[in-house]
TIBA-806269 format. One record per residue: residue in three letters; x, y, z of N, C-alpha, C in turn. Coordinates in steps of 0.1 Angstrom, whole numbers, padded with zeros to 4 digits, always signed. Atoms other than C-alpha are relative to their C-alpha. Last residue first. Layout:
// residues N
ALAXYZXYZXYZ...
//
This chain:
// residues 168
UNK-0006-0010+0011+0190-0338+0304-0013+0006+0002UNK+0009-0003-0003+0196-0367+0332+0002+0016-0012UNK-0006-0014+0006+0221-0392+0322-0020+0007+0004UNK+0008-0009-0005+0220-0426+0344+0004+0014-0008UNK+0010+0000+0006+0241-0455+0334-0015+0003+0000UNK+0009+0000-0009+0273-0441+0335-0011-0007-0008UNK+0005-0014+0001+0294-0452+0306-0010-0002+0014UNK-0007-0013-0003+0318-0482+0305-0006+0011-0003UNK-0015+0006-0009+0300-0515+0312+0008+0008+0002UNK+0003+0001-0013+0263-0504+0302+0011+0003+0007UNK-0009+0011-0006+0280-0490+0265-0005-0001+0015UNK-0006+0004-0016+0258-0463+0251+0004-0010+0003UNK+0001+0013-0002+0254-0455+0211+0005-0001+0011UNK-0008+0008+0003+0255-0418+0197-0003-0011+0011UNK-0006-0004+0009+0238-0390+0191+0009-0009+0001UNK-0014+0003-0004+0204-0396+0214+0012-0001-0015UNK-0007+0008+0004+0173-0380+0204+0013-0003+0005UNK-0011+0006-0012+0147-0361+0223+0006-0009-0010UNK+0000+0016-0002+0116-0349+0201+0017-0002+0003UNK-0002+0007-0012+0106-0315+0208+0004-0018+0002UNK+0006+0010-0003+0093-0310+0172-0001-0003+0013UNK+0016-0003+0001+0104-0272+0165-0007-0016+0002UNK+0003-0016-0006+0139-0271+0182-0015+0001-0003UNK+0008-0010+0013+0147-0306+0175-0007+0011+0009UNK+0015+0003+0006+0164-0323+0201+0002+0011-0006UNK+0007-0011+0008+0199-0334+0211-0013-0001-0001UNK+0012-0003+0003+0216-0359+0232-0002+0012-0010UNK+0007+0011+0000+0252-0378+0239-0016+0006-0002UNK-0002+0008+0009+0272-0345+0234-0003-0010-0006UNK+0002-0005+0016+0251-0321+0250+0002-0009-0009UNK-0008+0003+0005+0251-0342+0285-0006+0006-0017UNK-0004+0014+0005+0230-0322+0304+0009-0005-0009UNK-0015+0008-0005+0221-0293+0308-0003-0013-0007UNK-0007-0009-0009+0193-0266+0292+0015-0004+0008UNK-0003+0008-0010+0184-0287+0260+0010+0015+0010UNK-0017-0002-0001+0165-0265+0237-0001-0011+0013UNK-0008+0008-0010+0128-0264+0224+0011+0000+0003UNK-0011-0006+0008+0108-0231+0205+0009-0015+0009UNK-0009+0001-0004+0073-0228+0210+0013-0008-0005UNK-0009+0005+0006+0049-0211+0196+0012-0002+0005UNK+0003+0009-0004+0018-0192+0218+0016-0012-0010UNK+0001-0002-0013+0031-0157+0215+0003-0018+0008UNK-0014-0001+0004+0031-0158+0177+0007-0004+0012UNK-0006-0002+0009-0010-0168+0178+0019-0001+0001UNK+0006+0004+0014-0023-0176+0211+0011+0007-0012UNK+0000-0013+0010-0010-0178+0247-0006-0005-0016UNK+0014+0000+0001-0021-0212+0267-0001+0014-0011UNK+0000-0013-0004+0017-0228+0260-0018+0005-0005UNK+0010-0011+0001+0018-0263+0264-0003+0013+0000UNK+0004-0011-0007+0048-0285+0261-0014+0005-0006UNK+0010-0007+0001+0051-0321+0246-0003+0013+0012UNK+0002-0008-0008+0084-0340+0243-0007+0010+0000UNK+0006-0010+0002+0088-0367+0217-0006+0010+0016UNK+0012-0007-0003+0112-0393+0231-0004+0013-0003UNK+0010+0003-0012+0136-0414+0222-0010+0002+0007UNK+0003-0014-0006+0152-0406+0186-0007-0010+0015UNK+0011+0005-0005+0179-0432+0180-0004+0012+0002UNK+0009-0014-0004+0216-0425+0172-0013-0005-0002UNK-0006-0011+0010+0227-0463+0166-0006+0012+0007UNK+0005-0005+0009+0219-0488+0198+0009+0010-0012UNK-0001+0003+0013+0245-0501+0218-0009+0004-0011UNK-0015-0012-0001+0229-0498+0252+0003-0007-0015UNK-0010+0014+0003+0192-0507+0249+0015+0007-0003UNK-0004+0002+0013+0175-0472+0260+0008-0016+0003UNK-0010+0012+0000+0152-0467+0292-0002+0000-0016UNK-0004+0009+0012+0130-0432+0294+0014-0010+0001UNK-0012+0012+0001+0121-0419+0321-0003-0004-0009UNK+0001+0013+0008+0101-0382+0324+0014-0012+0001UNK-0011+0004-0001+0103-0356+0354-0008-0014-0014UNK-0018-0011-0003+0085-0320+0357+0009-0015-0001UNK-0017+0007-0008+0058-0338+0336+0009+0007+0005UNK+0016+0005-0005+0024-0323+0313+0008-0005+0016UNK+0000+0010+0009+0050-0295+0300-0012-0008+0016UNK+0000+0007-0010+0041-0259+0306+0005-0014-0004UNK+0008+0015+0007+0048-0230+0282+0005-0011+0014UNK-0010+0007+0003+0048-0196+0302-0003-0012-0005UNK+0002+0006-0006+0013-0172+0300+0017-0011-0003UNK+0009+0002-0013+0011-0141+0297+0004-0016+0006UNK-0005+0013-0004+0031-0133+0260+0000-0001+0019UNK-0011-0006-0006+0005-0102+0252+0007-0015+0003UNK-0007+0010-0015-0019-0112+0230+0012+0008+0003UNK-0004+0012+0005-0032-0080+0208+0005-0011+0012UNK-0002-0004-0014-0063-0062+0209+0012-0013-0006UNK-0009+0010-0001-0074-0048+0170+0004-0003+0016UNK-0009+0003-0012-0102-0024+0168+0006-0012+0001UNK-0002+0014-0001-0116-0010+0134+0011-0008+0014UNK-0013-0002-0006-0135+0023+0137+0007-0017+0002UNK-0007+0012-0003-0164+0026+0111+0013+0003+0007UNK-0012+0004+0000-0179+0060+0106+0003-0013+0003UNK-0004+0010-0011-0217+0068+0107+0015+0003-0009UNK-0009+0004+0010-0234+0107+0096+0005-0011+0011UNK-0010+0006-0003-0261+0124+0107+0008-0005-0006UNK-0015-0007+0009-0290+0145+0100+0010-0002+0008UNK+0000+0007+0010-0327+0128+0111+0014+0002-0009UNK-0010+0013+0003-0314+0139+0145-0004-0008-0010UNK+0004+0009+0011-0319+0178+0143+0003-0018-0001UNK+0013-0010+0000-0307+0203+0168-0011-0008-0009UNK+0007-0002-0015-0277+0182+0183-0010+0005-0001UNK-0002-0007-0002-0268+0165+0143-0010+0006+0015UNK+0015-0004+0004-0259+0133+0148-0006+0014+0005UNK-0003-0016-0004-0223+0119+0147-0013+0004-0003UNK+0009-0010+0008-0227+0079+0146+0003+0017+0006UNK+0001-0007-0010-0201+0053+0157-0011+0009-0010UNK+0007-0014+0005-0202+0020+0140-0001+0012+0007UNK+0008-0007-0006-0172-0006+0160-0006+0013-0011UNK+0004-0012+0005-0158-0028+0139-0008+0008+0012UNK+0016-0002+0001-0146-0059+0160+0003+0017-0008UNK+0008-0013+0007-0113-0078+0158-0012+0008+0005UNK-0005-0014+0006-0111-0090+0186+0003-0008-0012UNK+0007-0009+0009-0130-0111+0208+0000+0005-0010UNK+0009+0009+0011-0105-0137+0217-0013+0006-0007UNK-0006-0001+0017-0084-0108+0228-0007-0012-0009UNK-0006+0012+0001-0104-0104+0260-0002-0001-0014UNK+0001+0001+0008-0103-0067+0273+0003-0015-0003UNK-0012+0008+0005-0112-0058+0304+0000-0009-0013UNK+0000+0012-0010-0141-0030+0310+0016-0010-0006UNK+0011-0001-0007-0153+0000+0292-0001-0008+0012UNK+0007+0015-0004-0124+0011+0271-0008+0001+0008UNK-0007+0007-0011-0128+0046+0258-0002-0016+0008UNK+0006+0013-0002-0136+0066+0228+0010-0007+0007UNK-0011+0007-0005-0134+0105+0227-0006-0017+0001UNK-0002+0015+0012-0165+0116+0204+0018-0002+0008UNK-0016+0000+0009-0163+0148+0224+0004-0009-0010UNK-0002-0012+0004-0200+0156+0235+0016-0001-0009UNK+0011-0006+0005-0213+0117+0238+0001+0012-0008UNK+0004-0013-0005-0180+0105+0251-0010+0004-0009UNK-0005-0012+0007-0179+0069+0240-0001+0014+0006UNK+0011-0007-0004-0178+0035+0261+0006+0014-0007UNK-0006-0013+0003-0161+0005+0247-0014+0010+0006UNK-0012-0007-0006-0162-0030+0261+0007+0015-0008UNK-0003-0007-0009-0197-0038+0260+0012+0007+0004UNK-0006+0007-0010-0200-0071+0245+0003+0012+0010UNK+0011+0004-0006-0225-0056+0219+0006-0007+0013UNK-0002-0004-0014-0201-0027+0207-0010-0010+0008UNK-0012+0007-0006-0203-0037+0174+0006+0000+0010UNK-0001+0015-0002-0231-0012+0167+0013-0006+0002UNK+0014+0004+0009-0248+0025+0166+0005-0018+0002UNK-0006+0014+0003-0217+0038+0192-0019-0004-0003UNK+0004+0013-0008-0230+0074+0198+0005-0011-0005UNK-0004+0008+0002-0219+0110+0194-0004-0016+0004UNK+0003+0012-0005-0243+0138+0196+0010-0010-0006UNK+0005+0011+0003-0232+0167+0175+0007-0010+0012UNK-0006+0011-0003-0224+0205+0181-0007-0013-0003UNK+0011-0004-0012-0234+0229+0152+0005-0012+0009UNK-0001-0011-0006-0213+0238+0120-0007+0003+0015UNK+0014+0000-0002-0199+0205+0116-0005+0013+0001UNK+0002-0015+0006-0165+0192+0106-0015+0006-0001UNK+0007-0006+0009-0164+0157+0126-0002+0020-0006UNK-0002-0012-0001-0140+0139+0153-0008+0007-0012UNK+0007+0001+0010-0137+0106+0168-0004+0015-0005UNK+0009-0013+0002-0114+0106+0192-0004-0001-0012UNK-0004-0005+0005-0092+0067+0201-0012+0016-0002UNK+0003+0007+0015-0094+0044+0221+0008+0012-0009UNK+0002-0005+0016-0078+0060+0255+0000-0009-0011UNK-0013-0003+0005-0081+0043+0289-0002-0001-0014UNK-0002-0011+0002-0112+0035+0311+0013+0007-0009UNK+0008-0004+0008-0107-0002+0316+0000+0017+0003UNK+0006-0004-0015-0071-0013+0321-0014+0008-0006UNK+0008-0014-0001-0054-0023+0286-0012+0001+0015UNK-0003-0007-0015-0037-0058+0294-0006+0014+0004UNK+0010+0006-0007-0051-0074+0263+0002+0005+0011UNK-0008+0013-0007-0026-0049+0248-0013-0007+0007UNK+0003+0001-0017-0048-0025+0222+0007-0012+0008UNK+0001+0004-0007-0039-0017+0185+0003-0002+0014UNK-0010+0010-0004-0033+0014+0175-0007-0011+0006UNK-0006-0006-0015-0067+0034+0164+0010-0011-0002UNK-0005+0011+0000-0080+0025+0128+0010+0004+0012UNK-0011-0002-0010-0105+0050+0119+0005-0014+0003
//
């Protein structure tokens, strides 16, 4: 079995997936292993399978074994594997370490890079990648790189005739 994966957000009690056997008599259902953290609990008579508690995606993968065992007889069973995926959800926003940095340039320079700019995002995998842009400021006198974060200027400042404050 290979149920949809699960949002880390999944609330406990809420549908895995049913587990289900061709039998002529009822059968005991149980979780035999991979379940050692706890967070699935099975219906015994239905083979329904349900979260148990809050799900933390740094666990996941996990196989869960379930066994079908026959109700009159329990040396006569049978296991399944069910493979559970949980995925990040995008939770957390990227932070940077600064709400204000300074940087001083020598006027006249060529285009120059100035400063590498380091955000944090605590998400993982696709979730966790981030992406940089200038929101204001002077467009035409700056740029950065979308996947480095590093701050470059595009052209050469004059003390005598340019402000000599740009905020970006």
């Amino acid at each position: 079995y290979q149920p949809t994966p699960l949002s880390e957000k999944t609330l406990p009690d809420s549908f895995v997936v049913e587990i289900s056997v061709f039998y002529n008599v009822p059968v005991i259902y149980s979780i035999v292993s991979g379940n050692e953290k706890g967070y699935f609990v099975i219906d015994s008579s239905t083979g329904i399978i349900k979260t148990g508690k809050k799900l933390t995606v740094e666990d996941f993968p996990v196989i869960l074994n379930v066994r079908a065992t026959d109700s009159s007889n329990a040396s006569i069973f049978n296991e399944v594997s069910v493979h559970v995926d949980v995925i990040d959800e995008n939770d957390f926003p990227p932070v940077f370490p600064s709400s204000l940095l300074e940087q001083r340039l020598e006027e006249n320079l060529p285009a120059t890079e100035i400063v590498q700019l380091k955000a944090q995002d605590n998400d993982t995998g696709r979730n966790g990648l981030l992406t940089y842009g200038l929101l204001s400021g002077d467009t035409l006198k700056f740029r950065i790189d979308e996947a480095t974060g590093i701050l470059y200027s595009t052209a050469s400042f004059d003390y005598e005739e340019e402000p000599t404050e740009y905020q970006v």
